[in-house]
KOLFI-167479 format. One record per residue: residue in one letter; x, y, z of N, C-alpha, C, CB in turn. Coordinates in steps of 0.2 Angstrom, whole numbers, plus 5000, padded with zeros to 4 digits. Atoms other than C-alpha are relative to their C-alpha. Glycine has a CB too. Layout:
BEGIN
aXYZXYZXYZXYZ
...
END
This chain:
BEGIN
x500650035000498450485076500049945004499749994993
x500050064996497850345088499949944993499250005006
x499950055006498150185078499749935004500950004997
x500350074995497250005083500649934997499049974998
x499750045003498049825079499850004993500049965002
x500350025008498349805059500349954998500250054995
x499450075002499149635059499749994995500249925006
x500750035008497549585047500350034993498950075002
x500049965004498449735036500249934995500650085001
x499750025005499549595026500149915002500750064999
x499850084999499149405033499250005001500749975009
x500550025000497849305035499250055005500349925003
x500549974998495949345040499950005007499449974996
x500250004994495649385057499450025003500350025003
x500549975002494049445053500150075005499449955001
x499749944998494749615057499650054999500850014998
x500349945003493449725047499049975004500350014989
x500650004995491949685062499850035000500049995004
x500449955000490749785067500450035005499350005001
x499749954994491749825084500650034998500249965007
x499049965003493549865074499750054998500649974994
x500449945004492349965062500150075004499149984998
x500049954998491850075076500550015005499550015003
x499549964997493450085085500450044996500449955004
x499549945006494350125069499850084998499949964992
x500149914999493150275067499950035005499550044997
x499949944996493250325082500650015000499750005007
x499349985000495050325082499950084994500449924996
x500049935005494750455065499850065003499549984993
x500549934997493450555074500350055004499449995003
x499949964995494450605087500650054997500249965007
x499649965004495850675074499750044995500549964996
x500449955006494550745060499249995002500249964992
x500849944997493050855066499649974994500050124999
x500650025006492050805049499749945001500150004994
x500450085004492250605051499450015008500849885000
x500449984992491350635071499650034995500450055008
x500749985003490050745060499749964998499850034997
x500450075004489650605049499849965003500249974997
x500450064995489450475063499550035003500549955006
x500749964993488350605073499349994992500250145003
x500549995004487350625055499849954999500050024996
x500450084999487150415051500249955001499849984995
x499950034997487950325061500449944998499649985002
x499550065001489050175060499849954997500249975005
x500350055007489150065044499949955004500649974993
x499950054998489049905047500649964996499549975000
x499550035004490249765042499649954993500649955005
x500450035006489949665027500349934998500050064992
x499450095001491049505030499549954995500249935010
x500050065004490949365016500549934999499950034994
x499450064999491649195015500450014997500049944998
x499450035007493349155006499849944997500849985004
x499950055004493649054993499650024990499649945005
x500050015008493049034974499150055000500149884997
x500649995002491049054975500050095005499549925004
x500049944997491249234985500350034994500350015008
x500149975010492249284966499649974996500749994994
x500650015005490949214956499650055003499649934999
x500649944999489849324964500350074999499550005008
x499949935001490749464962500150024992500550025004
x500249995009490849434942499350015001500249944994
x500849985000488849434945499750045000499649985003
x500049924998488949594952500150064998500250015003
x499849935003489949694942499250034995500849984994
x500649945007488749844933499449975000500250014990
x500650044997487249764940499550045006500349935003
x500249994995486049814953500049955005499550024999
x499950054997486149744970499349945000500150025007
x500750035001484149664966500249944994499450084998
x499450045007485049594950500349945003500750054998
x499550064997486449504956499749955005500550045003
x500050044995485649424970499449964995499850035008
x500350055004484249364957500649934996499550054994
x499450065004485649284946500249965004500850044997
x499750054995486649214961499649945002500150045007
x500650045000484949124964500049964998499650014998
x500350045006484749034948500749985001499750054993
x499350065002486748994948500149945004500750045000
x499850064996486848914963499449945000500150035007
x500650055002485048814958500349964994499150044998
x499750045006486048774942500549975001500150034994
x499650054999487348694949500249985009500550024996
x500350024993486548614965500250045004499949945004
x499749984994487248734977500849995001499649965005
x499350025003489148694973500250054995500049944997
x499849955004489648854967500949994999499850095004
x499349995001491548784963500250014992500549945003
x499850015007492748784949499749964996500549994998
x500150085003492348594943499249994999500349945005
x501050005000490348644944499850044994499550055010
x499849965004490748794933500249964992500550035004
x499850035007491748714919499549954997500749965001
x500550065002490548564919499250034996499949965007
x500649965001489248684915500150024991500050075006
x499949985007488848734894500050085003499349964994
x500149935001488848924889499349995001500350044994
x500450014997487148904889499650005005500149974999
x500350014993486748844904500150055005500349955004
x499749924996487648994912499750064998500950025000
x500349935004486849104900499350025002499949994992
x500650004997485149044906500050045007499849925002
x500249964992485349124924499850064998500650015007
x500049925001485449294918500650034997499950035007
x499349965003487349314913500050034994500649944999
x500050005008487749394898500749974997500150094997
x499550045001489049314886500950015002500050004995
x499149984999490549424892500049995009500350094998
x500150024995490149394909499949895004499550044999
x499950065002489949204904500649965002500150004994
x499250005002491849204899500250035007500250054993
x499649974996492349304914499949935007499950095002
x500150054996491649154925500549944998499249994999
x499250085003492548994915500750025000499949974991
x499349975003494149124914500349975009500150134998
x499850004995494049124933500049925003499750055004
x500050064998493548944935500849944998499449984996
x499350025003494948884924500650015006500150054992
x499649994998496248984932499949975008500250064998
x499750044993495848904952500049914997499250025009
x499650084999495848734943500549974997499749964998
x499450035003497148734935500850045003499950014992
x499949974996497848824950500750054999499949955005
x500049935000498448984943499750065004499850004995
x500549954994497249074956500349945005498850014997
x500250064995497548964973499650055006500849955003
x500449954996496149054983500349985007499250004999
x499850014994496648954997500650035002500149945001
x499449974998498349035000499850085001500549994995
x500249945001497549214997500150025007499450014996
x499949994993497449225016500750035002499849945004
x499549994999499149235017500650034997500149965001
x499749935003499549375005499950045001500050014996
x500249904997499949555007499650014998500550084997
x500649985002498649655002500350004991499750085005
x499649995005499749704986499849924995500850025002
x499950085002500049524982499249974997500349945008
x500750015001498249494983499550024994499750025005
x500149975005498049614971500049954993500650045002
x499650035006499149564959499649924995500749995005
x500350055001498349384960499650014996499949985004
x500650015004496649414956499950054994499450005004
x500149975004496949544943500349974994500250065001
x499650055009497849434932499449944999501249955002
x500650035003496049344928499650054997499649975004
x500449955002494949424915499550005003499849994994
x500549964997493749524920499850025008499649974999
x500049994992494449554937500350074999500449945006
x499749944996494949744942500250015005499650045000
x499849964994495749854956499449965005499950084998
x500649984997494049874962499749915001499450054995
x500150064999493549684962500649965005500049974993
x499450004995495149644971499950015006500550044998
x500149954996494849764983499449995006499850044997
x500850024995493049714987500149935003499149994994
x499950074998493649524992500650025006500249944991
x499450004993495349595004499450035004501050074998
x500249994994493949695013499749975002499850045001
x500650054996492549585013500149925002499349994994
x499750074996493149415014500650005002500049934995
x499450014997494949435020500150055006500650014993
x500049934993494349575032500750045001499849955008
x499849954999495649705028499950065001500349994998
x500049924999495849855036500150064997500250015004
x499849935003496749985026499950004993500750035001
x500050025006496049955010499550074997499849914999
x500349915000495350135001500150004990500850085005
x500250025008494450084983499850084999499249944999
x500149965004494650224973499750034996500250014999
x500450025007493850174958499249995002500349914996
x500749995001492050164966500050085003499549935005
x500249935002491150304962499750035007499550004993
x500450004993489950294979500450015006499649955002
x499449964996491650324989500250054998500549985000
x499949945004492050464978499550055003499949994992
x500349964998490450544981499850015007499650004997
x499949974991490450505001500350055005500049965003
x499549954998492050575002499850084999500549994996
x500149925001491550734993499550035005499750024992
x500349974993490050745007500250005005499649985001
x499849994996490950715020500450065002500349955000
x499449944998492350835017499850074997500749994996
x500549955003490850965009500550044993499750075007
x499849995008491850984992499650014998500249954997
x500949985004490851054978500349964994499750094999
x500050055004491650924965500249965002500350014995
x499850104997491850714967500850014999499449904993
x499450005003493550714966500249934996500550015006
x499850055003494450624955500449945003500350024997
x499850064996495350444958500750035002500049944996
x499149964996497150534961499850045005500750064993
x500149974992496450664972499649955006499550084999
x500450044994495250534981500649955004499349954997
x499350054997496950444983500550045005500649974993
x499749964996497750594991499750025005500250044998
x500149994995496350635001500049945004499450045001
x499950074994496350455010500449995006500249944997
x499550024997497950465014500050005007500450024998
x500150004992497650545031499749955006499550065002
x500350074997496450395036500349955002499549984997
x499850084998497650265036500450005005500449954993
x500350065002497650145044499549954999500349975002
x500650024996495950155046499650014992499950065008
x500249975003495350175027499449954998500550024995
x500550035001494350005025499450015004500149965001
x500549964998493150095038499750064998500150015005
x500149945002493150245032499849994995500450035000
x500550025004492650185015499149975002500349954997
x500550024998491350095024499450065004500349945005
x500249985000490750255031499850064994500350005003
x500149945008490950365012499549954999500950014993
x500950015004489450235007499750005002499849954998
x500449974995488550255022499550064998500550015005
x500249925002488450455019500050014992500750055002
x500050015005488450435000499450044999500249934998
x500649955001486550494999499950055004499449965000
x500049925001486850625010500050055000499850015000
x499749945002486850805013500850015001499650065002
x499349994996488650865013499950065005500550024994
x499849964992489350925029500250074995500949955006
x499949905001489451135029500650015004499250065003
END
């Protein structure tokens, strides 16, 4: 398979998951697999979805979790109005339950905020270095804060650290783009969606970006 530069795979952001890598990467795929080329013929090329690094890009993604995107961006709203636009740790801690509760949070949601505040200030988390960890490492990092997952992890190596081969299993809207792409007649599971990936890399953080794309709709025949 044609392969592009993956230095982005395991060092800092080079903002590598663009819109022009996006479409070189699936055209790279398309010219090895007849289905991903149907899918770009059916709806075209994702876009990218870059977000800053640092602290306030996870807080929003605790806002997010099991939320709608209409949701969360109300909340986001109200949090950054409740602590003038200074979404850090030290704006956070300073903050009562309460006050955080007022935007919209719920209480466990609350907690998963001050868990993650705490740990960059008392620098357990050092988001600033994150840049300069594998993808793995990265991992590792932010899952050792409550209320951070795989899938939370995941969404911050592609979106703010702009990695390229990064292949969320655990969301379900990949699951079921995949199954349309590859006209499956069950969503596979997370072990099979981890075996069908595999062919796509090093190209998988596009190629998720295409499985959401196609997510609503019909599957390829």
């Amino acid at each position: 398979m044609a392969t592009l530069d993956t230095r982005s795979l395991s060092g800092a952001n080079t903002n590598g998951l663009n819109d022009e890598f996006i479409r070189s990467s699936l055209d790279a795929l398309a010219r090895e697999h007849v289905r991903v080329q149907r899918a770009l013929d059916r709806v075209g090329y994702p876009e990218s979805r870059q977000r800053d690094q640092g602290f306030a890009t996870l807080a929003r993604i605790v806002v997010g979790q099991q939320v709608s995107v209409a949701a969360a961006a109300s909340i986001n709203r109200k949090l950054e109005a409740l602590l003038n636009h200074q979404v850090t740790a030290e704006a956070v801690l300073a903050a009562t339950d309460s006050d955080l509760r007022s935007v919209g949070l719920s209480r466990q949601k609350t907690s998963y905020l001050q868990c993650l505040a705490t740990a960059e200030a008392t620098g357990q988390l050092q988001v600033d270095l994150l840049p300069d960890r594998t993808d793995a490492e990265v991992v590792e990092a932010i899952t050792a804060i409550k209320g951070f997952g795989e899938w939370s992890a995941q969404m911050y190596l592609m979106f703010s650290l702009g990695r390229t081969d990064v292949w969320p299993v655990g969301d379900l809207a990949v699951r079921e783009g995949l199954r349309r792409i590859l006209g499956l007649e069950q969503r596979p599971t997370l072990g099979e969606c981890r075996r069908l990936g595999e062919p796509y890399s090093p190209h998988r953080s596009a190629f998720a970006l295409l499985c959401w794309r196609f997510c609503d709709a019909e599957p390829l025949q």
